[in-house]
C-alpha positions as CSV (number, residue, x, y, z in Angstrom):
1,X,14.9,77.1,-17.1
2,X,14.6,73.9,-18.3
3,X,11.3,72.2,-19.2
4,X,9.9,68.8,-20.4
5,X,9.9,70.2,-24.3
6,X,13.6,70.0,-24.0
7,X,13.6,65.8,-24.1
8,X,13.1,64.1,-27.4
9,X,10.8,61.8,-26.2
10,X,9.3,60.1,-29.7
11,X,12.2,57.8,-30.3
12,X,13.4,54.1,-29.7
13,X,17.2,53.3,-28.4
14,X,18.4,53.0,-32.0
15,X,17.5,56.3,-32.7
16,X,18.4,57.9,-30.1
17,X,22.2,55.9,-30.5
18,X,22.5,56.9,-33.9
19,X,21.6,60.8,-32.8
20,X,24.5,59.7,-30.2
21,X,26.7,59.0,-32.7
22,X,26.0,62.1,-34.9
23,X,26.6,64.5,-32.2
24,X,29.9,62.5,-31.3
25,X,31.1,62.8,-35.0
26,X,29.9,66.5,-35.3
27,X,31.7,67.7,-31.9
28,X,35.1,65.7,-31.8
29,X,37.8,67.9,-32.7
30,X,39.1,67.5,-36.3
31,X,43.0,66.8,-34.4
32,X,41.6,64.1,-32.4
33,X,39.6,62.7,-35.4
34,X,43.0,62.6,-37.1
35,X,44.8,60.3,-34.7
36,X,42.7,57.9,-35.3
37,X,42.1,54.9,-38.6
38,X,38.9,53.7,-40.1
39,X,38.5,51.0,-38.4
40,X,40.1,52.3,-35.1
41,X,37.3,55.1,-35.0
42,X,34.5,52.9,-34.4
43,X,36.4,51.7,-31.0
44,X,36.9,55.4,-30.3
45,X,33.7,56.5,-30.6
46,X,32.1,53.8,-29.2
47,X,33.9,54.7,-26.4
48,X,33.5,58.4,-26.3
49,X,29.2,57.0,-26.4
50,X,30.4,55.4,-23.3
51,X,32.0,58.0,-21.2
52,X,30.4,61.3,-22.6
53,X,34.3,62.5,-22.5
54,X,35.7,63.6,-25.5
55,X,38.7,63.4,-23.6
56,X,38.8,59.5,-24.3
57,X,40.3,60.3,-27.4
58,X,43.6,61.6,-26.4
59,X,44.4,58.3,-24.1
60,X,43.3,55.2,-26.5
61,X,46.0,54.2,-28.1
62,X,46.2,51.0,-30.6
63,X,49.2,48.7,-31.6
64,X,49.1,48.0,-35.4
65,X,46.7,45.6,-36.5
66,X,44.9,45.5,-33.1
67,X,41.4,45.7,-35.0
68,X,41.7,43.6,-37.4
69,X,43.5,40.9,-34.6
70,X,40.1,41.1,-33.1
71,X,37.9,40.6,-36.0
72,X,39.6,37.7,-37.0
73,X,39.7,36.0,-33.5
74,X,36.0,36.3,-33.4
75,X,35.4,34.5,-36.6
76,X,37.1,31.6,-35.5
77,X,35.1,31.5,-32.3
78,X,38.0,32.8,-29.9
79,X,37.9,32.2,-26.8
80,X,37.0,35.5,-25.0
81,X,38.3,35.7,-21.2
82,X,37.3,38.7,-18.8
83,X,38.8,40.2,-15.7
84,X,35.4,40.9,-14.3
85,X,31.6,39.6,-14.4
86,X,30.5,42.7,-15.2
87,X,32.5,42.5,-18.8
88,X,30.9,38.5,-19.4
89,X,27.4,40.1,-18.3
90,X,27.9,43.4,-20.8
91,X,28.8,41.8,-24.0
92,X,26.3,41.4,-26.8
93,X,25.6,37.5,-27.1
94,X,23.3,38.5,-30.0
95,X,26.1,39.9,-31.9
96,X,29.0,37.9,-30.8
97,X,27.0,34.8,-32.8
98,X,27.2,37.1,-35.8
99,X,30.7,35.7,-35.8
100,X,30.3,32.5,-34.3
101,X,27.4,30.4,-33.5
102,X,29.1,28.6,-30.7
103,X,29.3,32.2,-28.3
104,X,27.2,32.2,-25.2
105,X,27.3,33.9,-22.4
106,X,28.4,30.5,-21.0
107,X,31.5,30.6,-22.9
108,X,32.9,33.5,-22.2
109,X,35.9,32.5,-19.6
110,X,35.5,34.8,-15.8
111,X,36.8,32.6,-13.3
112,X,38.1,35.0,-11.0
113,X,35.0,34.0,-8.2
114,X,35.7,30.3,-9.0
115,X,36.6,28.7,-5.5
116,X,39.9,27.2,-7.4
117,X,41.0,30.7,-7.8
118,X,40.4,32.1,-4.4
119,X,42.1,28.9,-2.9
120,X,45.3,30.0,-5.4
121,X,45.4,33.5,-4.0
122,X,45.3,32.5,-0.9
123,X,47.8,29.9,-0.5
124,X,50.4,32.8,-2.8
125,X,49.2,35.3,-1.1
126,X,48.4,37.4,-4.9
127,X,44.7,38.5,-5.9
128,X,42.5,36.4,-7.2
129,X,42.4,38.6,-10.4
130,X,46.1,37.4,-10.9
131,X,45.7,34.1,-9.7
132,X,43.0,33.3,-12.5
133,X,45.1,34.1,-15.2
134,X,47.7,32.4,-13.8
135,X,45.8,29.5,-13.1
136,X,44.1,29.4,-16.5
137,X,47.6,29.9,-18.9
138,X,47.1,27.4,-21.2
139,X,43.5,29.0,-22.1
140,X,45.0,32.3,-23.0
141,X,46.6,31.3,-26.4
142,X,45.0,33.0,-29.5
143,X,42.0,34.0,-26.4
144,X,40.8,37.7,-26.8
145,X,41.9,39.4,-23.2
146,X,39.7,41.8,-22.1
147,X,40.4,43.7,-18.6
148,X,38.4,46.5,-17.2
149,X,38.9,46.2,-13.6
150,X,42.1,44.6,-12.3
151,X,45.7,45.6,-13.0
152,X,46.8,43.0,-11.9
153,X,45.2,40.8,-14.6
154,X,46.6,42.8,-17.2
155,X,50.3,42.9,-15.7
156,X,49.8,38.8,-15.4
157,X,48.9,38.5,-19.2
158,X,52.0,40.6,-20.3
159,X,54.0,38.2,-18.2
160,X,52.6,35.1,-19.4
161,X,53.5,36.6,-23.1
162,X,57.1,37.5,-21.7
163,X,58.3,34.9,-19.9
164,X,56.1,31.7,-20.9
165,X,55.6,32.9,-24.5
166,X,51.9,32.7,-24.6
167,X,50.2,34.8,-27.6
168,X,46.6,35.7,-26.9
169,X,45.0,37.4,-30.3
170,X,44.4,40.7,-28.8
171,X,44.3,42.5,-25.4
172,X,42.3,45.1,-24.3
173,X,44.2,46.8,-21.4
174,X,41.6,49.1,-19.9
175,X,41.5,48.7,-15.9
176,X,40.9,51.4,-14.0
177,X,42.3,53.1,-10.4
178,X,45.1,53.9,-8.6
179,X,47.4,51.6,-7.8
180,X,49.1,49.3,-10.8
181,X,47.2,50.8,-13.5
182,X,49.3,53.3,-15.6
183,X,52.4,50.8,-14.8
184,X,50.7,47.6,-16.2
185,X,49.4,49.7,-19.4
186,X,52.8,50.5,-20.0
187,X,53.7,47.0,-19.9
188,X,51.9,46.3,-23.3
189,X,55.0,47.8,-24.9
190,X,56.7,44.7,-24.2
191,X,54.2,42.4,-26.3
192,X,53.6,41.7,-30.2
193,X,50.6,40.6,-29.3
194,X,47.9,43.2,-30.8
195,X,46.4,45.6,-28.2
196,X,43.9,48.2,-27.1
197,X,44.2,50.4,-24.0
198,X,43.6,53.5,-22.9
199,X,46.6,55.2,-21.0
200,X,46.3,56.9,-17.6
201,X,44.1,56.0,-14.6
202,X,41.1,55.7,-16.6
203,X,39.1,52.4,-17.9
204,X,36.7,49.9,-16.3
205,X,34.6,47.1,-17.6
206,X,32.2,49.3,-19.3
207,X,35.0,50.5,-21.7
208,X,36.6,46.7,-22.2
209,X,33.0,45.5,-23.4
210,X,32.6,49.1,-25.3
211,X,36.1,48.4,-26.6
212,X,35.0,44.8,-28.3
213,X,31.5,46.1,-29.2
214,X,33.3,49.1,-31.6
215,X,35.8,46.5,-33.3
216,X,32.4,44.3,-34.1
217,X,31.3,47.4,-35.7
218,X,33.8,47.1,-38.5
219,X,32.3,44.6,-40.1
220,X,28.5,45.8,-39.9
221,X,29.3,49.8,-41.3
């Protein structure tokens, strides 16, 4: 049976993340561990610390470069666009200015509820999701993409790098459900852009922002 002697209950949130991390390190199997770079394995087990699901690890998949793409698009104070509010509410602030002092939550670009948007949509009959990246194109170049939540959004970005030739610095394909998702992962292969996803039918914002935070890492460990 389980009692209160069980918790550890004498130690702060960096403690506890860094026991996190230790546990993560100590239980991932060595084949998984393998698949994965330096600098890639901060985004993996950032996201592992996420999910609790080990399982993670055998569905993230990076194009070449896709870390370092990141890391350099924050230095130079890229513009960061998100497919949800939740993603613009997640990210650190704090350590986003590490790379730029001109971040704020402010500037990071989630126009999806914008009444522009929902007018769009409507009159093409497409979700707003897609009809904010559409309507905000000429944003996108050298912007860091991050979706979590809508297909849709994702599918929309690889177009825009297709057919109008728009190169954002890195996506982070992560959106999650039924209906759209594993297809518009798949559509990444069609891009040199540098990416992030994580095949299948899982994601959501949570992973996008966990995703961004783990590529930060790389330049603090």
């Amino acid at each position: 049976m389980a009692d209160f002697s069980e918790i550890i209950w004498n130690a702060d949130g960096g403690a506890i993340e860094r026991e996190s991390f230790r546990r993560i390190e100590a239980e991932t199997p060595p084949e998984l561990r393998r698949r994965f770079t330096a600098e890639q394995w901060h985004v993996a087990r950032r996201l592992v610390h996420t999910g609790a699901d080990f399982g993670i690890l055998r569905e993230l998949e990076f194009s070449r470069d896709a870390v370092c793409a990141g890391l350099a698009a924050l230095r130079r104070g890229a513009l960061i666009y998100s497919d949800s509010n939740m993603i613009k509410a997640g990210l650190s602030v704090p350590k986003l200015r590490r790379f730029h002092p001109d971040y704020s939550r402010e500037s990071i670009l989630c126009p999806v509820a914008d009444a522009a948007v929902a007018e769009y949509a409507a009159e093409h009959g497409i979700t707003r999701a897609l009809a904010a990246v559409e309507l905000h194109r000429e944003r996108l170049e050298g912007a860091v993409f991050l979706c979590g939540n809508a297909p849709l959004a994702l599918a929309g970005m690889v177009r825009l790098c297709v057919e109008a030739g728009i190169r954002p610095a890195l996506i982070v394909g992560m959106p999650v459900g039924f209906v759209n998702v594993v297809e518009s992962k798949k559509l990444l292969e069609l891009v040199a852009t540098p990416w992030i996803r994580l095949n299948g039918r899982r994601g959501g914002s949570p992973f996008a922002v966990a995703t961004l935070h783990g590529i930060m890492e790389n330049a603090w460990e």
